[in-house]
N, C-alpha and C positions, 0 to 999 in steps of 0.2 A: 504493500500500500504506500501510498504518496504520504509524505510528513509534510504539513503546511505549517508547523512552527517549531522553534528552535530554542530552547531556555540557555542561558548562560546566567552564571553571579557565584559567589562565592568559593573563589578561586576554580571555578571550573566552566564549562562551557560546551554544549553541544555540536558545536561549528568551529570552524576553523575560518582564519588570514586567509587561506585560497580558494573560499568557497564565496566570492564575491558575486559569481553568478548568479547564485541563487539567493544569499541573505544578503545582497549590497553593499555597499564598502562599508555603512556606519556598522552594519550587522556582523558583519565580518571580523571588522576592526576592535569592536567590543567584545567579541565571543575572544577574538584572540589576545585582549587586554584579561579579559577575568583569566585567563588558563595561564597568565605568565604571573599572577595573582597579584595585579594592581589592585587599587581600590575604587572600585567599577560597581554601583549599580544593580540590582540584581532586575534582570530583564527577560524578555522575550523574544522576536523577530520572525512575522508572518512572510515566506518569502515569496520571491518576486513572481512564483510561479503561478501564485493567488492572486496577482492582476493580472495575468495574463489569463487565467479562469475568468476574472473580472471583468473583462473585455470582450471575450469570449461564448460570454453567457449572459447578456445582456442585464451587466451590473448585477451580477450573484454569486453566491461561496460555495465554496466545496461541501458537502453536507458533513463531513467529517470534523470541518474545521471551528466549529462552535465548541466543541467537545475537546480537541487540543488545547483551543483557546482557556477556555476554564482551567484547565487541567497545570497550565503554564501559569496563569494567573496565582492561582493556590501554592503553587510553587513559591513565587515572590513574596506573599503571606507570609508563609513561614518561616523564609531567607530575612524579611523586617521585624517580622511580629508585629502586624498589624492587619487590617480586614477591609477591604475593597468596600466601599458602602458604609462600615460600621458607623455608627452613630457616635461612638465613645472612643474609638482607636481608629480614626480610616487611615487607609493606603491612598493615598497621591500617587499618579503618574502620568507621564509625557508619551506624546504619540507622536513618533517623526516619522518621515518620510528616510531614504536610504536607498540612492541610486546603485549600478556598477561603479558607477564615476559619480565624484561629486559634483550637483548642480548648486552652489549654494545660492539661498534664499526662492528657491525657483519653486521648491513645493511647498507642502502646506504640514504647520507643527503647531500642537496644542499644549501647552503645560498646564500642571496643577489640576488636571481630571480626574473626579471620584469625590471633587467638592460642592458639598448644594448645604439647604437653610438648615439642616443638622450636623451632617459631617464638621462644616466650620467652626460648630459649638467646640466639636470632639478637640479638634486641632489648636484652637485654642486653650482649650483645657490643658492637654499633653506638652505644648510649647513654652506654656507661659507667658505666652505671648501673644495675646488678643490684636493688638496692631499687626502682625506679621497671617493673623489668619486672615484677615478681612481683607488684606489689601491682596492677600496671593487666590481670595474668592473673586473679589470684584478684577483681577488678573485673569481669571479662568473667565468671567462672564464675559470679559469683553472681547476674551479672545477665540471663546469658542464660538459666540455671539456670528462675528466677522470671518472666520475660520470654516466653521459648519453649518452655522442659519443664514448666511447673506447678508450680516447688517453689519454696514460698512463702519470702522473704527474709530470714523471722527466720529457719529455721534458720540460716544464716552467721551474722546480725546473735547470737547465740545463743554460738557459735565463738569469734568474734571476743572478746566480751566473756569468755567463759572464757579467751581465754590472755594476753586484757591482765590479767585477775586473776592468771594463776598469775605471768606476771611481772613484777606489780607496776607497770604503766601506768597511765595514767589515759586519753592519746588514739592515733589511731590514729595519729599521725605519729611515735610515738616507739617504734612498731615497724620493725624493719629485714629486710633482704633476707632473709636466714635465716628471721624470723617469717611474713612471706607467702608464704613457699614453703611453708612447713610448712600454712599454712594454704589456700592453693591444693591441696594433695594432699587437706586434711579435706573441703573443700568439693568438689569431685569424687567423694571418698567418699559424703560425704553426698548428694549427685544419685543416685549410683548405688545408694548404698540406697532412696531413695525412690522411683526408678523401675525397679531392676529391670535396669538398663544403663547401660554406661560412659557419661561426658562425651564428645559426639561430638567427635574431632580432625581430620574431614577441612573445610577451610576452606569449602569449597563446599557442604558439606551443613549446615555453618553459617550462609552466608550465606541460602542459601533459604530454613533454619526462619528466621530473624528477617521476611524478606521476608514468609513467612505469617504470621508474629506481626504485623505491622504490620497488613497487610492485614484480618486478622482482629479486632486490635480495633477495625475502625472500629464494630463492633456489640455492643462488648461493654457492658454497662449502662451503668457514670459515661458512655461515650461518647454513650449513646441519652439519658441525661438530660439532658446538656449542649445536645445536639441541640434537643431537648422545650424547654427554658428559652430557648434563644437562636433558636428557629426556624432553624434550619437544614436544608433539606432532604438525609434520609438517601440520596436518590438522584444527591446530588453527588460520595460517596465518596473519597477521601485519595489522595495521592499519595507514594509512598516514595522517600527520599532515601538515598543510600549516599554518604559521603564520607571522603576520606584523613581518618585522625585526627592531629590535632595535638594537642600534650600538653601540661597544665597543670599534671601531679605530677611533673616532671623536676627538682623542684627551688626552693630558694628564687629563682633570679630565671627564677620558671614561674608562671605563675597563670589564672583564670579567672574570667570575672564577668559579670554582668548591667547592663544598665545603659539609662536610659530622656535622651533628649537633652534631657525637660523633665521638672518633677517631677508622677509619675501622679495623685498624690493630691489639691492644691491647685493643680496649669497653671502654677507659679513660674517660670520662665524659666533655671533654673538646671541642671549636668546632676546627675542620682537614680541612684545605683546601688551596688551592695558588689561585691566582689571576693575572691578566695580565693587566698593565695599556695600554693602548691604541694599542687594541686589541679584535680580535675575538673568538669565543670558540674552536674553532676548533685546534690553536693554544695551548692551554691548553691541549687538550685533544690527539690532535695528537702529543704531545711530541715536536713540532715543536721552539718551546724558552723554556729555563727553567724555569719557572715562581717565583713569590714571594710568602712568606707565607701570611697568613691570618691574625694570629693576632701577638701579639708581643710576649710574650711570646714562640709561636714555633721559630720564629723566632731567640730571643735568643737562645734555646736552640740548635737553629740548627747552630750558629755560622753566620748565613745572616748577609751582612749588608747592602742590601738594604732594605727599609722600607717596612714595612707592615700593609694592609690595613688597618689596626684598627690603623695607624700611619698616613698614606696620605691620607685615603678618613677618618676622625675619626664620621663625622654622617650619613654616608651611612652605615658605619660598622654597626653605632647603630642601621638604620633600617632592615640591616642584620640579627641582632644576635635576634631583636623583631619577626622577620619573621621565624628563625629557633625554637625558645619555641613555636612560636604557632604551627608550622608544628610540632612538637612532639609532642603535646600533643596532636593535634587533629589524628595524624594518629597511636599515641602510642606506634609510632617506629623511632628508627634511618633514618635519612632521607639523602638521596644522594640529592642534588639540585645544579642546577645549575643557574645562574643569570648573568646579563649585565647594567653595567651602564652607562648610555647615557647621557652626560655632567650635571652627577651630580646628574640624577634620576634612583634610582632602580628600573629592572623590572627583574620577577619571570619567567623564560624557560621551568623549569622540576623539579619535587620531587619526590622520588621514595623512597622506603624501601632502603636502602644503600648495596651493598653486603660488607661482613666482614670478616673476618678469624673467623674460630672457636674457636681460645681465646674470641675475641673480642665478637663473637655472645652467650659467656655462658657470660661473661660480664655483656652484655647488659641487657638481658632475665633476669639476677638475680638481676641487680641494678634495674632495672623497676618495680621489682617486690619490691623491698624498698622503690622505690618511691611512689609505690599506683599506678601508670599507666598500670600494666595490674597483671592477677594474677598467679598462681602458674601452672595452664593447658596451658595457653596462652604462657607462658615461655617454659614448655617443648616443645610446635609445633613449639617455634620459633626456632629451633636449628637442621642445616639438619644433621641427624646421620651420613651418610658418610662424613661429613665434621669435626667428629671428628679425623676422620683418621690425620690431621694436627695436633692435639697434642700429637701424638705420635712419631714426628720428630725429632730428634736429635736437639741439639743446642751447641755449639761449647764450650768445656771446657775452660775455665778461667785460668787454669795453663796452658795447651797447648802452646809451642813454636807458635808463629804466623811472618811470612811474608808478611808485609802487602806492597801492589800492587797498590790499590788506594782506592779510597773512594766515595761512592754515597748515595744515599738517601735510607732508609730503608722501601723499598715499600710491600715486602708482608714476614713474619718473618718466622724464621726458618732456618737450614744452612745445606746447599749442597755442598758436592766435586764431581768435574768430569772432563771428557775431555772436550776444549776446543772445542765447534762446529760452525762456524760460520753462516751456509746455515738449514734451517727449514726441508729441505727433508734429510739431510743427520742428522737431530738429529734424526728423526723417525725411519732412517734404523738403525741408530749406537744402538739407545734403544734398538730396537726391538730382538738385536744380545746380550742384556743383560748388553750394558757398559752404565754408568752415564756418563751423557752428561751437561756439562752447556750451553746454546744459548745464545750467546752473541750477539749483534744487537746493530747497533747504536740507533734505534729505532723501536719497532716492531710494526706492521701493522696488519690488521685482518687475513692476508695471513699467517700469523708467526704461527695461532693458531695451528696447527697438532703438531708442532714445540714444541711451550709450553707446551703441553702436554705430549710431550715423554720425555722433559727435568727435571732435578732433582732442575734444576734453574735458572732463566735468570736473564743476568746483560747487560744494554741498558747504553749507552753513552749520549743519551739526554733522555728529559722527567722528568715531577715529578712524584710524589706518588699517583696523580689523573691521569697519562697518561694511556695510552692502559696497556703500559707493568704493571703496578702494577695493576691495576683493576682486568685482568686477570689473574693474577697471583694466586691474592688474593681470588680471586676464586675458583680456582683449587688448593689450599693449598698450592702452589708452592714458593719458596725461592725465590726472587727477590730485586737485588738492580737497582736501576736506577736513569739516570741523572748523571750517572759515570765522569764528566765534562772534567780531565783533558785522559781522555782515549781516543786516536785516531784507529779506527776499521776498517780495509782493509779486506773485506769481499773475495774481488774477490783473494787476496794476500794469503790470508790464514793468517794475523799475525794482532795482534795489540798492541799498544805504550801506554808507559806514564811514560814521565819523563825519556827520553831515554832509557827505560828498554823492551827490546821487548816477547810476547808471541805469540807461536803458535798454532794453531788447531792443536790438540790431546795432549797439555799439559795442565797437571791437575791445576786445580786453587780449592779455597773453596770461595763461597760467603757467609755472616752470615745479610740475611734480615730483623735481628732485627735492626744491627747496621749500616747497610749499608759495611762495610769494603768486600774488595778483597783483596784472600790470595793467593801467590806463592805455589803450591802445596797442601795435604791436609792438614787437622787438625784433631785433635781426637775429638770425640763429648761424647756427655754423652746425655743421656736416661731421659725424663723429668719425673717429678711428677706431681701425677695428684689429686690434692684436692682443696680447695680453692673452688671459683666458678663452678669447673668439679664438685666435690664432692657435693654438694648441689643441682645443677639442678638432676644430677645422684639420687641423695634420693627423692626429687619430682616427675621422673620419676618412680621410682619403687614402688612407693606410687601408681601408675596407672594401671601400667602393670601386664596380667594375664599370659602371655606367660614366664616362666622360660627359664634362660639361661644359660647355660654351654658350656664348651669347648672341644676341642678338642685334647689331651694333653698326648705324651710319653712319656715325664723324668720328672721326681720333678723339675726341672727347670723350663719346662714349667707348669707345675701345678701349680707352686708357683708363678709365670707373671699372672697367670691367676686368681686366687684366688686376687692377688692385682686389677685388673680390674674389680670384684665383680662378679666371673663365681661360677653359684651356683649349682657346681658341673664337672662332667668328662659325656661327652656325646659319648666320644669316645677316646678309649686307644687303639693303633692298636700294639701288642705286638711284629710283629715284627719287630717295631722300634727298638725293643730292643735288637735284635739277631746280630745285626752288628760290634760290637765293638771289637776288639782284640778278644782273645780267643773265645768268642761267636761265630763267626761267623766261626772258626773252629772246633766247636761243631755240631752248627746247619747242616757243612757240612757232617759232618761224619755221622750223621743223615740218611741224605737226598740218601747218596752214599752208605749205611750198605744193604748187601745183603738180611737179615732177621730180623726179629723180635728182635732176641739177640743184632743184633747189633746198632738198631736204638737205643732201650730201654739203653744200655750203653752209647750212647751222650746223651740222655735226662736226664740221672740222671747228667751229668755235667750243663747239662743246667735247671735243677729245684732250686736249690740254686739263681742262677743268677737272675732268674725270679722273683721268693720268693721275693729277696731281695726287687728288683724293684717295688713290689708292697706294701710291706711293709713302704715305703718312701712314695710311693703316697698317701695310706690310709692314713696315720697319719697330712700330709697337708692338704687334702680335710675333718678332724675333723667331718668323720659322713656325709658328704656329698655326696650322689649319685658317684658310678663312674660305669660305662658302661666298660667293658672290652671286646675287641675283640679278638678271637682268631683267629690262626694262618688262615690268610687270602689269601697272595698274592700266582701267581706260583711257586713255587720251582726254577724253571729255573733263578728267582734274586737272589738268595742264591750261585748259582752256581761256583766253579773257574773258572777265564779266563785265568789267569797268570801260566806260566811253575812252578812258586815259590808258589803257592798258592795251586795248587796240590801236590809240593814236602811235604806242611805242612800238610796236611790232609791225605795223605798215613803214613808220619812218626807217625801222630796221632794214625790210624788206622792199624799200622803195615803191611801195604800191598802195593802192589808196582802201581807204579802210574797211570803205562798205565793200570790197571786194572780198576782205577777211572774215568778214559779218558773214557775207553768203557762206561763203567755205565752211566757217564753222555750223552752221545752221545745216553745211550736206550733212556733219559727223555726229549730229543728234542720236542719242540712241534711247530705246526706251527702257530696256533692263542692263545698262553701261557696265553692271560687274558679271554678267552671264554672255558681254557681247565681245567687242574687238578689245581683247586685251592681252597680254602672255603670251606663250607661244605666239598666237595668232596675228600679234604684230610683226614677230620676226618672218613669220612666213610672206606675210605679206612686204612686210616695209624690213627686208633682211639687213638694209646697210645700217638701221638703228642697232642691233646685236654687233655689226661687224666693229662698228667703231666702238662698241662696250669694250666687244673682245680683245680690240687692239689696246685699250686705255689697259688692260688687266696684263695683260703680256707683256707689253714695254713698263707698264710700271714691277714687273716681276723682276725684268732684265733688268733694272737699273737700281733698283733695289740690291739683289742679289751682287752686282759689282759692288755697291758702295758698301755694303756691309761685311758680306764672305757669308751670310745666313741662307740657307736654302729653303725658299718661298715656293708653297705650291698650291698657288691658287684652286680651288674648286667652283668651276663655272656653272649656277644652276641654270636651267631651263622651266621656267614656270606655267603651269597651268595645261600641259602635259594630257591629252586624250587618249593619244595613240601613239604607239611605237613610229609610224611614218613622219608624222612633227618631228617626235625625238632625235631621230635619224639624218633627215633632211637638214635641222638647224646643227648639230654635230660636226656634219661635216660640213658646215659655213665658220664652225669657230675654229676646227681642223685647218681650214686652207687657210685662217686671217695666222692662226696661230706659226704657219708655212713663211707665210710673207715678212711675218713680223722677224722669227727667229735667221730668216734667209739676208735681210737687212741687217739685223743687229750682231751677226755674224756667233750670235750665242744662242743656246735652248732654256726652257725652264720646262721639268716636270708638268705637267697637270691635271685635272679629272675635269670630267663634261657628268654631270646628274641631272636631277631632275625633281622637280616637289611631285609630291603626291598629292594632289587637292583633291580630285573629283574623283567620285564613287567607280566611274569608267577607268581611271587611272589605278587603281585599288586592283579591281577585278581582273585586269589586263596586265596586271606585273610582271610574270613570268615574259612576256612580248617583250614589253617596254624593256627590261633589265638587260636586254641583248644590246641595248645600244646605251646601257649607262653604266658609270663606275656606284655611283651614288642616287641612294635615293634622300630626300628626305621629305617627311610627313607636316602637309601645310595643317594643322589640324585647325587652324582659328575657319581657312576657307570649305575645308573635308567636312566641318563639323556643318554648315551651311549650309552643304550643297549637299550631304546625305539627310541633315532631317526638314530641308526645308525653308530655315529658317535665317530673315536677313540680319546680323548683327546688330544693325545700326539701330533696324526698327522692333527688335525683341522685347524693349523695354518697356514697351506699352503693357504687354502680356504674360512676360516668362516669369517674372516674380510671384505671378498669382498659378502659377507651372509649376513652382517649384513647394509655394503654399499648397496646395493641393497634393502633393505627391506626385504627379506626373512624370516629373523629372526631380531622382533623387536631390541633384545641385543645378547649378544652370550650369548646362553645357559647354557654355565658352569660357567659364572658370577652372574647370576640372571634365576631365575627358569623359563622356557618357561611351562610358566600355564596354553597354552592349551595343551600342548601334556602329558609333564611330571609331570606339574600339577594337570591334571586330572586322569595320577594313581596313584600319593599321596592322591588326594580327596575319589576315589572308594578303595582304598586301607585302608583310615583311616574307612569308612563308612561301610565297610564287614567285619574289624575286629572286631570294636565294636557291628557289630550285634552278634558277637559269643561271647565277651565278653563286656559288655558296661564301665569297669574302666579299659579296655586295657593301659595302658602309652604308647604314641605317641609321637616321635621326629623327628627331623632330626639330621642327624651328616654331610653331604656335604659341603662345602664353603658357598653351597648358606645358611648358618644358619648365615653369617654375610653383609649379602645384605641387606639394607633395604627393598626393596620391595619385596624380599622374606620369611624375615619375616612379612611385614602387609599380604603377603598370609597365611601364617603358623598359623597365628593367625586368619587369616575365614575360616581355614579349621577345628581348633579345637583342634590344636595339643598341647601336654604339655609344650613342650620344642622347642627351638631350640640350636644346638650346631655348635661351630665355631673356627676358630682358638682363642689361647690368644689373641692376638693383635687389634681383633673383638668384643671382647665380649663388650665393652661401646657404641660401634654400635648397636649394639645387643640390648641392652637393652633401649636406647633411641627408637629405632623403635618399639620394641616390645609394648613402654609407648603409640608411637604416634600411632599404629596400634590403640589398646585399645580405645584413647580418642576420634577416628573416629569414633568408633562403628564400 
């Protein structure tokens, strides 16, 4: 028979650390704190296999599993000595949620359930402390209120604030037992006006709405987006956790806190966290008070001068800090934990892998690796390659004028300028229309997530560096200050204060989340370095990986970005990047617009110098290194004038008058321009535009190769490729330029003649096509177009609501849809190399800097993949971890 629950507590536990599948990380995590006999909790955990029954069976349980359930409960009875319900001794406890992977804040958690108008009697009797029952009742009302009936929080939050005004308070600690009873009867009230029916008091019919609330949000939106952003498959589904609650508002020596065994943001080796004396976690986590630091030292350094825990609790701390070495060592990683202590005794909530910045996470992986706790492979998987994308972020120059606006806690690093946004829906549209946005929030919520993610950085008025807003932030590599303190936020106004200085939505600010500072307008930034710990995992990495990687690259500029990011090699030069620049592009049009032969051949010879040049710059950076040259590719109709002034220049070019260029251009109209005369099809047609590509590539080899003594061998692609006869025909045009060229300059260079693989014809046809190419490589941004359909440019109306729907796991031109277009890069590589079996295979598309389009790239076989500069350290960390998976 199937087990749908799992008990752990009292030095023992029914699950284990590698059963994550099934009881979720926190369940896991717990089962395998009680058995190493921390002081953990005695609990339960419904696994994840009962939402997927949940889902399955239209929102219903296993028939079995009410009867586990009891059975585990009576368990923890006896583990406290106390009684679920009882009137005179109740048991309290917490319902959380507990993914495979941690989602935090994304589901839904209840504390202090098993509390109604008797049990509180009980709890206060046994506590001695009537103020700490009432306030952890009217805690349970309002949060199971909002949690499991639908009634949203502010009302309390609403309450609360009324009768700290009528009596003259300022926090909620300076209300007493009398004040939360009165206000536990309001908030009850108020549930049952909004719904129509009393606050339910029988324990059991409490504990199962929350069970459904859990259950149920694993689908609720922030969950599904979070899912969407972090690739998480939704048919993994959560596992729910019930455990005894241990109290952190009993009191000044009661507390609770967050706390990370190394620091998340920079991998400092020191322990990161705040604390809350007489207090719940929820409080910490929901930004809800600002909390204290951890040990003294941050403390100093952050200017506090309330005490810190290693200062007010000094031997809890110490069984802290013994609980944090052993959780590293035994799980070999950075550890997120969180803890409660209940007049004076630690107990253990949750350990989890910590998430980090990717400073922090090559940090880690390379100190660990000094320390002897894990080794040199272990290090590379621990570092997610998209998440190097964050050390390529700007950080705020040092001489730069700065206006500074206020100051908050330096929650996730890195520095963003943008508009001023206050509302989550309106940073998504403002993104999406291309303008940098900062979201500012006095506090952000799991609702905020869409929000944070389209934002370039958020800065929150409460909360610490373990709240929602930094965790997530820190996450998503996003810029974040928070706990902004002196900053007052009028959301609905549109403006907010500080220090009588007012801003409004749509004015620009800079936030700098190493330092925490807010700047009046922007700042200039500077471009980071990447050595140090980048540079060292990066040489471990490539110590592994068999997939080569290069870039994608038109000016020595980019080459030379690229070449610093370790791109080993040009996977794609699209030459005519190059034809736009001043006079170029009055060249290329006189070209384009020349009635004959004579007259195209006299722009060309203006434009083979130019070209020459350009290639000459890039051979001598790329020192011998592969480069891929594309020739003239797109339709003519982008080269075109639009401007009255742009014709008058290319008539005067061409000595001819304008409206004669008007007509001309008006023959070359096309109605679908990217399925028409482009690629190939201009070389066949108009050959002498290839011939002088050919010739600028070949004499800039020759001349290269003299001035340096480096051996250059270009790769000429051929794009847009149908049939083997294109392929052939234009071959031997670059064959015979390449004749003339080497027969004049009385020297040779190597070379290859390839070919992209765009279209679904060109896929199917490889075996043909491969007789007349040394190379192929995979246009996949055009392949992916021309096999489902769909036009790039104009996707954006539609594919996002493609990819909300499931349709399409991700969008397509982010990451390779590996059934459709995947598998004619697979029949594509497998028919070429039956004709030639040392074909060179790449790609050159976007998707060469996806992570998991390169671990595809690499089980399909290929040599290479190519990407932008800015990609290639992605690139190659994936390429390492493809590799190490086998």
């Amino acid at each position: 028979m199937t087990k749908w629950v799992y008990s752990f507590g009292d030095g023992a536990a029914e699950g284990r650390a590698d059963m994550k599948n099934l009881l979720g990380g926190k369940g896991a995590n717990l089962a395998e704190m009680a058995s190493l006999g921390l002081p953990v909790p005695p609990g339960l955990t419904i696994t994840t296999e009962v939402c997927t029954y949940y889902y399955d069976n239209g929102h219903s349980y296993p028939a079995e599993l009410e009867g586990e359930l009891d059975a585990a409960i009576a368990q923890i009875e006896a583990s406290v000595g106390a009684k679920f319900g009882d009137a005179s001794n109740p048991l309290l406890v917490s319902v959380r949620s507990g993914a495979r992977v941690s989602m935090p804040g994304m589901m839904d958690t209840v504390l202090n359930l098993g509390l109604n108008d008797e049990t509180v009697q009980g709890l206060a009797a046994n506590s001695e402390n009537p103020r700490f029952a009432w306030d952890s009742y009217r805690r349970f009302i309002q949060m199971y209120s909002d949690v499991v009936l639908g009634v949203d929080h502010y009302h309390f939050e609403e309450l609360i604030d009324i009768h700290k005004e009528e009596k003259g308070v300022d926090l909620d600690t300076d209300l007493d037992a009398d004040d939360w009873k009165e206000l536990a009867a309001a908030f009850k009230a108020k549930t049952e006006e909004e719904l129509g029916k009393p606050f339910p008091q029988d324990v059991k019919e409490q504990l199962w709405g929350a069970i459904n609330a859990v259950f149920g949000s694993w689908r609720i939106e922030r969950a599904k987006v979070y899912r969407k952003l972090n690739n998480i498959p939704e048919e993994w589904g959560t596992a729910v956790n019930v455990q005894a609650m241990v109290f952190g508002n009993m009191g000044e020596t009661s507390a609770t806190g967050v706390a990370f065994t190394r620091d998340p943001s920079d991998g400092t080796n020191e322990y990161y966290g705040e604390y809350l004396i007489n207090a719940q976690g929820e409080d910490v986590v929901a930004g809800i008070r600002t909390p204290q630091n951890l040990t003294k030292k941050a403390r100093v350094d952050a200017g506090n001068d309330k005490p810190s825990m290693e200062e007010s609790m000094p031997e809890v701390y110490g069984q802290l800090a013994d609980v944090f070495e052993k959780l590293e060592k035994h799980y070999r990683d950075m550890q997120d934990i969180e803890f409660t202590v209940q007049r004076g005794k630690l107990w253990m909530l949750q350990t989890r892998s910590g998430k980090r910045t990717a400073k922090a996470a090559l940090k880690i992986a390379v100190e660990m690796v000094e320390e002897g706790l894990i080794d040199e492979k272990t290090a590379v998987m621990r570092v997610e390659p998209a998440s190097l994308d964050q050390l390529l972020h700007p950080t705020l120059d040092p001489d730069a004028p700065r206006d500074i606006y206020t100051r908050g806690l330096p929650a996730s690093p890195g520095a963003a300028s943008g508009k001023v946004v206050f509302d989550s829906d309106e940073a998504e549209a403002m993104a999406k229309n291309g303008e940098d946005v900062i979201l500012c929030r006095v506090e952000t919520s799991p609702e905020d997530i869409h929000g944070m993610h389209a934002a370039r950085g958020i800065l929150t008025a409460r909360g610490g560096m373990t709240s929602h807003a930094a965790v997530v932030a820190r996450g998503m590599g996003r810029a974040c200050v928070s706990g902004a303190g002196q900053l007052r936020i009028d959301g609905k106004a549109g403006v907010m204060t500080c220090m009588g200085r007012e801003i409004k939505a749509g004015d620009i600010i800079t936030i700098d989340g190493g330092s925490g500072e807010v700047m009046v307008g922007e700042v200039k930034t500077l471009q980071p370095e990447l050595s140090g710990d980048f540079a060292k995992l990066m040489t471990w990495a490539d110590a592994h990986r068999t997939l080569k990687v290069r870039t994608n690259a038109d000016t020595p500029n980019d080459t030379s970005t690229a070449r610093e990011f370790g791109a080993e090699g040009i996977g794609l030069c699209r030459t005519e990047h190059m034809f736009f620049e001043g006079e170029r592009i009055v060249a290329v049009r006189q070209m384009i617009l020349a009635e004959d032969l004579r007259g195209r051949k006299e722009a060309l010879a203006k434009l083979l110098p130019m070209q020459r040049g350009d290639f000459v710059e890039i051979f001598k950076i790329m020192h011998g290194l592969p480069v891929t040259i594309r020739l003239l590719d797109p339709p003519l109709h982008e080269f075109m004038p639009r401007e009255e002034n742009e014709f008058a220049d290319v008539a005067d070019a061409m000595g001819v008058d304008a409206a004669v260029l008007k007509r001309r251009a008006s023959d070359l109209h096309e109605f679908n321009p990217m399925l028409g005369h482009r690629g190939c099809r201009l070389g066949i047609t108009y050959p002498e535009i290839y011939e002088m590509q050919a010739r600028a590539i070949f004499e800039a080899a020759i001349e290269v190769e003299g001035d340096t003594g480096e051996t250059v061998v270009p790769e000429i692609m051929i794009p847009l490729v149908a049939t083997e006869k294109e392929l052939a025909m234009l071959r031997e045009r670059v064959e015979a330029v390449a004749g003339e060229v080497f027969a004049e300059k009385g020297k040779s260079v190597d070379y290859l003649v390839g070919t992209m693989i765009e279209l679904p014809r060109a896929a199917l046809q490889a075996a043909k096509i491969a007789s007349s190419a040394d190379f192929f490589s995979f246009g996949t941004n055009d392949l992916t177009q021309t096999a489902i359909g769909i036009s790039r440019d104009d996707a954006g109306r539609f594919l996002d609501e493609y990819v909300k729907k499931d349709i399409f796991a991700q969008d397509p031109f982010v990451s390779i849809d590996q059934d459709g277009v995947g598998e004619l890069v697979k029949l594509g590589a497998e028919r070429g190399r039956s004709t030639k079996e040392n074909l060179k295979l790449g790609i050159c598309g976007e998707h060469g800097g996806d992570p998991a389009s390169v671990e595809f790239c690499h089980g399909v076989g290929l040599d290479y993949v190519s990407c932008s500069p800015f990609r290639v350290p992605i690139a190659r960390l994936a390429a390492a971890q493809a590799a190490l998976k086998g």
